[in-house]
BATOR-967187 format. One line per field, with one value per residue: residue in three letters; x, y, z of N, C-alpha, C in turn. Coordinates in steps of 0.2 Angstrom, whole numbers, m for minus. Each point is the difference from the previous one (the first is absolute). Layout:
! BATOR-967187
resn: ala,...
n_xx: X,...
n_yy: Y,...
n_zz: Z,...
ca_xx: X,...
ca_yy: Y,...
ca_zz: Z,...
c_xx: X,...
c_yy: Y,...
c_zz: Z,...
***
This chain:
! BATOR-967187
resn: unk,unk,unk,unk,unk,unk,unk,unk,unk,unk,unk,unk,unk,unk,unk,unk,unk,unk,unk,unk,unk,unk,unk,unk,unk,unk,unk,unk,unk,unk,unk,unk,unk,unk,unk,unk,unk,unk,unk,unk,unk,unk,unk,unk,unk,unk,unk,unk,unk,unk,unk,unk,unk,unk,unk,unk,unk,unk,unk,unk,unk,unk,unk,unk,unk,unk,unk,unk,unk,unk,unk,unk,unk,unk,unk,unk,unk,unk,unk,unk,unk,unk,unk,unk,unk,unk,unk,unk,unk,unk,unk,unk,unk,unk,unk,unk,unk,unk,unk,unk,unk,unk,unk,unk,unk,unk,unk,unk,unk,unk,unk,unk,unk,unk,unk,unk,unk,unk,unk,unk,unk,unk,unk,unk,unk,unk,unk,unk,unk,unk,unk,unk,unk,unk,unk,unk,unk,unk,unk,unk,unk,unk,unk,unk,unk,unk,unk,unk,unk,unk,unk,unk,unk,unk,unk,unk,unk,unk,unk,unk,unk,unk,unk,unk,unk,unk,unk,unk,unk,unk,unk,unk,unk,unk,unk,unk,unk,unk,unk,unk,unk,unk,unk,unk,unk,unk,unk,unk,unk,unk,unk,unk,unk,unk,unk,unk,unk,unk,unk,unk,unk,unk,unk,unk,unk,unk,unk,unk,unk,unk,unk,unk,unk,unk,unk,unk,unk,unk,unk,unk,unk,unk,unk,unk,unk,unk,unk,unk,unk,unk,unk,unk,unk,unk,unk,unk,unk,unk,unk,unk,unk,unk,unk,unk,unk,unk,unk,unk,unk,unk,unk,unk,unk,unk
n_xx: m149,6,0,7,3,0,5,2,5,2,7,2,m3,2,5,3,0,6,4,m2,0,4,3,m3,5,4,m5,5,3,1,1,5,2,6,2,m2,6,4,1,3,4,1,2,5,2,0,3,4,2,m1,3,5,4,10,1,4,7,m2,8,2,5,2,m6,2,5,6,m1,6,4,m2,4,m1,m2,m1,5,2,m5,m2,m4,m6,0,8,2,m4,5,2,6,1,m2,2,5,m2,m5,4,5,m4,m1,3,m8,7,m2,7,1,5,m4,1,5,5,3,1,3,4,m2,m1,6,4,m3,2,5,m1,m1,3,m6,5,3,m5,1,0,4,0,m1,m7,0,7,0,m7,3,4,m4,m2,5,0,m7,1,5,m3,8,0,4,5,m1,1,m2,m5,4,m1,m8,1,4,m4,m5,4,2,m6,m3,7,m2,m6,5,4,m7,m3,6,3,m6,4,7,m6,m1,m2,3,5,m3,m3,4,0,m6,4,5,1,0,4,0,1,4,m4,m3,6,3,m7,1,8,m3,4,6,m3,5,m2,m5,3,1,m8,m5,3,m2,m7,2,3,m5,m4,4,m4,m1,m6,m5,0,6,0,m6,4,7,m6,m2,6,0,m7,3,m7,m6,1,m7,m3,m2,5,3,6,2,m1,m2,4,m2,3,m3,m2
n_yy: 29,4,m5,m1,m2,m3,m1,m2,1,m8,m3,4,m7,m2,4,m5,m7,1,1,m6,m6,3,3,m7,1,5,5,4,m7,0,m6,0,m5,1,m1,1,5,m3,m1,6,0,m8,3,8,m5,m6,4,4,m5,m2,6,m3,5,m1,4,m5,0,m6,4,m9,2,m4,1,m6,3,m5,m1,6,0,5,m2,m5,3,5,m6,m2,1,m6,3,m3,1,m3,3,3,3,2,4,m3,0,2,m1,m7,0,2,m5,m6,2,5,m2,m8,3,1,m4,3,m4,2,m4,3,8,3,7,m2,m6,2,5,m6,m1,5,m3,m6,5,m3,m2,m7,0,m7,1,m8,4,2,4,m3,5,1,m6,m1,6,m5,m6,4,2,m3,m1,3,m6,0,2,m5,2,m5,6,m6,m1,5,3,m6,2,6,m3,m6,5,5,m3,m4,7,1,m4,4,5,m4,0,4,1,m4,5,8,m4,m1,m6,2,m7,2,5,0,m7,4,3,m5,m1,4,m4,m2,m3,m6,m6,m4,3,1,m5,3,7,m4,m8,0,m2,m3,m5,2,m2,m7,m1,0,m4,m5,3,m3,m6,m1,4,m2,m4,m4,m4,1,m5,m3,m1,m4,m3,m3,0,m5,m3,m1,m4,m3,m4,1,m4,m5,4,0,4,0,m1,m2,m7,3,m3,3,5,5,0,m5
n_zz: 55,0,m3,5,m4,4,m6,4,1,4,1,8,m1,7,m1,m8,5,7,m5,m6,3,5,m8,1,6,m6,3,m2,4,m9,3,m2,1,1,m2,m6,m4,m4,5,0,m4,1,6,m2,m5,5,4,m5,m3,7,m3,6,m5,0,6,4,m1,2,0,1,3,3,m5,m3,7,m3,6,3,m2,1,m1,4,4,m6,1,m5,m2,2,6,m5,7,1,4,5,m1,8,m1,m3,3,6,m5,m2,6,1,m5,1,9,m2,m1,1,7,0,8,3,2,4,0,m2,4,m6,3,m3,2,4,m1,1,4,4,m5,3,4,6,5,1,4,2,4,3,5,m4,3,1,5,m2,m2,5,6,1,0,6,2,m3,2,5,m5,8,1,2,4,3,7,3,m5,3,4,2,0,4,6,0,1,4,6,2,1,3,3,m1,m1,6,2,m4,2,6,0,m2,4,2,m3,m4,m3,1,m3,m4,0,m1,m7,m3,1,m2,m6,1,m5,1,m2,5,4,1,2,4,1,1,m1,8,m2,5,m3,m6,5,3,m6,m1,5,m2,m7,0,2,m7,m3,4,m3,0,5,m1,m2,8,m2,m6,1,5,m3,m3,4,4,m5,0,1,m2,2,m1,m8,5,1,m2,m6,3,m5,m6,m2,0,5,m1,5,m3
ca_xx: 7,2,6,7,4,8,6,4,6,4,2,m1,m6,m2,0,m6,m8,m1,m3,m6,m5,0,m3,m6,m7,m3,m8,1,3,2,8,2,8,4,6,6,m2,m5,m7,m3,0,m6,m5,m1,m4,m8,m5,m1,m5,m8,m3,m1,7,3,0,8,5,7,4,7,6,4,m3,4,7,2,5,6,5,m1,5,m4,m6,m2,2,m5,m5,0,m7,m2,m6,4,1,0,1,m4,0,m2,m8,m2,3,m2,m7,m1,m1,m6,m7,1,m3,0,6,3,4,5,2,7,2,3,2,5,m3,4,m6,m6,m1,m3,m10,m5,2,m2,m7,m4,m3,1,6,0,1,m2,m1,m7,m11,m7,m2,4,m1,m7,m2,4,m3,m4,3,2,m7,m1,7,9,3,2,8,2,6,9,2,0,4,4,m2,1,9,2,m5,6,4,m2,1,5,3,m3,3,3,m4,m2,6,m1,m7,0,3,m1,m3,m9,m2,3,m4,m7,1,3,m6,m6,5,m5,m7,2,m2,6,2,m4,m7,4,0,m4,m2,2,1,7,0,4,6,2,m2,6,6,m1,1,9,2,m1,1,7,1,m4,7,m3,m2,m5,m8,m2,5,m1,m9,0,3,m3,m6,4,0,m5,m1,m4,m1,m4,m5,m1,m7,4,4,6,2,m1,4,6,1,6,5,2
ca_yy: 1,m1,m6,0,m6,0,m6,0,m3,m1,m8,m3,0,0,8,3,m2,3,9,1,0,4,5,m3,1,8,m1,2,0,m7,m2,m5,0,m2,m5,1,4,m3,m3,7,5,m3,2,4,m1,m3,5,3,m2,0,7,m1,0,1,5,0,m5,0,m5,m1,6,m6,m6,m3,m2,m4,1,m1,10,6,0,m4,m2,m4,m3,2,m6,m5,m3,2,3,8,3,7,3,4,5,m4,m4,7,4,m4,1,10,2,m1,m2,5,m2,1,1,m4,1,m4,m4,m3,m3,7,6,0,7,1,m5,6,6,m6,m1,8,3,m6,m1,0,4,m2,m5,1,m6,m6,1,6,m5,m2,5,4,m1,1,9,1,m3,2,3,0,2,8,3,1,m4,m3,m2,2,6,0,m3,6,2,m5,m2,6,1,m5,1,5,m4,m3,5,1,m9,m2,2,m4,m7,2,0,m7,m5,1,m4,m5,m2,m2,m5,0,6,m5,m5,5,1,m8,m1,5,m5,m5,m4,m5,1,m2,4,9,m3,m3,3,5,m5,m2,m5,1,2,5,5,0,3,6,3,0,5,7,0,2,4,4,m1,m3,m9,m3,4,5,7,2,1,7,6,3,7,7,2,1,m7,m4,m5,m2,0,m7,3,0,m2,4,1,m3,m7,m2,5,3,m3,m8
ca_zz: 2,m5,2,m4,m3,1,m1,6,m3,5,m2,5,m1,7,0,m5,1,4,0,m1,6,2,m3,m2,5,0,m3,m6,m4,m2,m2,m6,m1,m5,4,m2,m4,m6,4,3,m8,m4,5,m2,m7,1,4,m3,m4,6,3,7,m1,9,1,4,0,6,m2,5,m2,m3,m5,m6,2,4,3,m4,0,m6,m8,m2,4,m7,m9,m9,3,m8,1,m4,1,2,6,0,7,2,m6,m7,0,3,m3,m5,2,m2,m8,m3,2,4,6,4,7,4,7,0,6,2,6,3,m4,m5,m4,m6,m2,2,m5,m8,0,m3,m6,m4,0,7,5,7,4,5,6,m2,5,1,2,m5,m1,m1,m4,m4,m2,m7,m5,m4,1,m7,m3,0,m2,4,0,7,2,6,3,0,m8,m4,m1,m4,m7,m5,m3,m6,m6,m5,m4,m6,m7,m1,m2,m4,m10,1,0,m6,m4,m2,m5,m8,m4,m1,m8,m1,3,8,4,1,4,7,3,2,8,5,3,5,m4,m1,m6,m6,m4,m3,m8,m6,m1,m7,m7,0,4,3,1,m2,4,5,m2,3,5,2,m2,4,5,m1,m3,6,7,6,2,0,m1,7,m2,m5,2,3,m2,m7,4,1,m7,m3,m5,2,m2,m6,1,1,m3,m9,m2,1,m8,m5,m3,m3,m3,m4,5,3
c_xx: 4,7,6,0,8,2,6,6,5,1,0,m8,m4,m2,m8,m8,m2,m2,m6,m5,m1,m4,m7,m6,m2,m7,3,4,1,7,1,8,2,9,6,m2,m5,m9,m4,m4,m7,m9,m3,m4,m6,m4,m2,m5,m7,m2,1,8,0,m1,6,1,6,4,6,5,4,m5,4,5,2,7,6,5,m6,2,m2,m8,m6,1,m6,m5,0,m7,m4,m7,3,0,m1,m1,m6,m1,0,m8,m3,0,m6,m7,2,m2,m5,m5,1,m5,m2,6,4,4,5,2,11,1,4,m1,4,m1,3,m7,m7,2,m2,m6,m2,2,m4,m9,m5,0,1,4,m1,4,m2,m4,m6,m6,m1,m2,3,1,m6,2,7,m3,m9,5,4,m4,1,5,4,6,3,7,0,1,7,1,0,8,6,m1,m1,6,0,m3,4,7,m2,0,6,3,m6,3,5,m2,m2,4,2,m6,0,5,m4,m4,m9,m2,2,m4,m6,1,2,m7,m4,4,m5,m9,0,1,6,3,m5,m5,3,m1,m5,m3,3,2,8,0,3,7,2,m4,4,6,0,1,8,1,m1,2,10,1,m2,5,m4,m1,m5,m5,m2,5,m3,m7,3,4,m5,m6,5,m1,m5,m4,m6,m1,m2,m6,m2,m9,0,4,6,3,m5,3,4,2,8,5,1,8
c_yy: m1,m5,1,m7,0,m7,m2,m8,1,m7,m3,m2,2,8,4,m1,4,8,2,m2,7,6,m2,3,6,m3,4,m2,m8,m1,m8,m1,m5,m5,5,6,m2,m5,7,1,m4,0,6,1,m3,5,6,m4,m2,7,1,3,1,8,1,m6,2,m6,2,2,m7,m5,m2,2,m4,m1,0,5,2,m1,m9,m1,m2,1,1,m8,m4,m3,4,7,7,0,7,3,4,8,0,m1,9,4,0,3,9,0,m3,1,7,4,m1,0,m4,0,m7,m4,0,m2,5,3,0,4,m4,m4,5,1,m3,m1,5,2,m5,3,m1,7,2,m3,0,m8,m4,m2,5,0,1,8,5,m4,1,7,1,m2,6,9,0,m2,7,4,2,m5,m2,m2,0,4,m1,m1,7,3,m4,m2,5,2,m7,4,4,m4,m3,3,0,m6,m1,0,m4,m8,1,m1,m8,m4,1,m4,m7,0,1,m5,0,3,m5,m3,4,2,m6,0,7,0,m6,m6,m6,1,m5,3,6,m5,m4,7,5,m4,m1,m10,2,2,7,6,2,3,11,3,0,6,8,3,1,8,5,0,m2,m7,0,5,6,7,4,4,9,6,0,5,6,5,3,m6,m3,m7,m3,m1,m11,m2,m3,m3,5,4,m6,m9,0,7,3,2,m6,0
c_zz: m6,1,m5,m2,0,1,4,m9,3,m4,5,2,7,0,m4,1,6,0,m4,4,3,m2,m3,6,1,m6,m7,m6,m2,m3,m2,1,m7,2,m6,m8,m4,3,2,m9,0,5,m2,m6,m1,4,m6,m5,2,1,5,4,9,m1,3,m1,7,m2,3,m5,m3,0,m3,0,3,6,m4,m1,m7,m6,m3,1,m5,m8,m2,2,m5,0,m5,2,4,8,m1,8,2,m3,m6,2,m2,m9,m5,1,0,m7,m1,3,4,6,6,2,1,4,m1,7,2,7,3,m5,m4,m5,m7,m4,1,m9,m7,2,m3,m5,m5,0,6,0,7,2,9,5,m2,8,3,4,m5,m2,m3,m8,m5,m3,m8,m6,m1,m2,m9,m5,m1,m3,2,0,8,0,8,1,m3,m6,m4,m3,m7,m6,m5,m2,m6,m5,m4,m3,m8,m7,m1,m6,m7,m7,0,m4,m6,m6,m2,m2,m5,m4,0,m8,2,3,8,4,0,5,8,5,2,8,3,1,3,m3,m1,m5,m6,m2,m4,m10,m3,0,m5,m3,0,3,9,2,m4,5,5,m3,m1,6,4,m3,4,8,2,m1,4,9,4,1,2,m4,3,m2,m5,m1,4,m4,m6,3,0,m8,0,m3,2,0,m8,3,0,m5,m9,m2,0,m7,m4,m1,m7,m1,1,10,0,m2
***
């Protein structure tokens, strides 16, 4: 029998034990959970360095959001190991482990969220609410390379998805005025990374990282990370490769 491996990554812990249980009593399948982004990346990497890699990832649409209006919901982190959203997570696992699959758990529908998953890289966007069985047939269901949406979400996420191309030369435009340095430290925010790990990786001190991301985050007309993370996908801006070193040490962006 051939067994799936799938990573269930909820912060909600009740949620995350309870749906791997459950996914644990199909005879096919193995599961593992995770509490939070950077707790998923370092399950992903141990599993990959055992030979043993995930096949899916299932991840809560508002991991590592904190209650709040949009526009603050997440400041610039000062915690050294970062916060990373549930798109952001999504974003990060397309560029390096593109392998596996990934479904986006949500508590509602929200075509606009829906269309930043599947631009970020899902495979899916299902109910939180869902059965066990409508969930199994989507998870083996994007083995197969199909993509899953709600009925209802159809229509909306293909109107986000044109919008989006319109607004993309838009979003392009204000990364081009950003500096080399700013661009880097832009691809580490879209790796999901705080502001402390961003400065040991490009040999900054913190504050001069925070005075980055303030920068980047001015230039991009936006208040938060979660904005900024998103208008730079609109661009094209990938993640920084996590796998490497970003820049050199002492090289000609510092």
């Amino acid at each position: 029998m051939v067994r799936i491996r799938v990573l269930v990554v909820d912060d909600h812990r009740i949620f995350a034990e309870s749906l791997a249980a459950a996914l644990a009593a199909e005879p096919d399948v193995d599961v593992s959970a995770a509490g939070s982004g950077p707790a998923a990346l370092r399950c992903l990497d141990r599993a990959a360095a055992e030979g043993r890699r995930y096949d899916v990832m299932l991840v809560d649409a508002d991991l590592g959001v904190a209650p709040g209006p949009p526009a603050v919901a997440r400041a610039v982190p000062d915690d050294a190991e970062g916060v990373v959203d549930g798109i952001s997570l999504v974003a990060g696992v397309a560029e390096a482990r593109p392998a596996v699959r990934t479904v986006v758990l949500a508590e509602r529908d929200d075509a606009h969220r829906a269309a930043l998953a599947l631009q970020a890289g899902a495979s899916g966007w299902v109910a939180k609410d869902c059965s066990l069985q409508r969930l199994l047939a989507v998870i083996r269901g994007v083995l197969r390379d199909e993509t899953h949406l709600p009925p209802a979400l159809l229509t909306g996420v293909l109107r986000e998805l044109t919008a989006a191309r319109k607004h993309r030369s838009e979003s392009e435009q204000l990364v081009e005025s950003l500096t080399p340095r700013e661009r880097e430290v832009l691809r580490c925010m879209v790796a999901g990374l705080g502001r402390k790990a961003v400065a040991e990786r490009l040999f900054l001190s913190p504050h001069t990282v925070r005075t980055h991301m303030q920068n980047v985050l001015g230039k991009l007309g936006v208040h938060s990370t979660l904005a900024a993370v998103a208008l730079a996908r609109r661009a094209g801006v990938g993640p920084a490769d996590l796998a490497g070193d970003v820049v050199e040490r002492g090289g000609q962006l510092a």
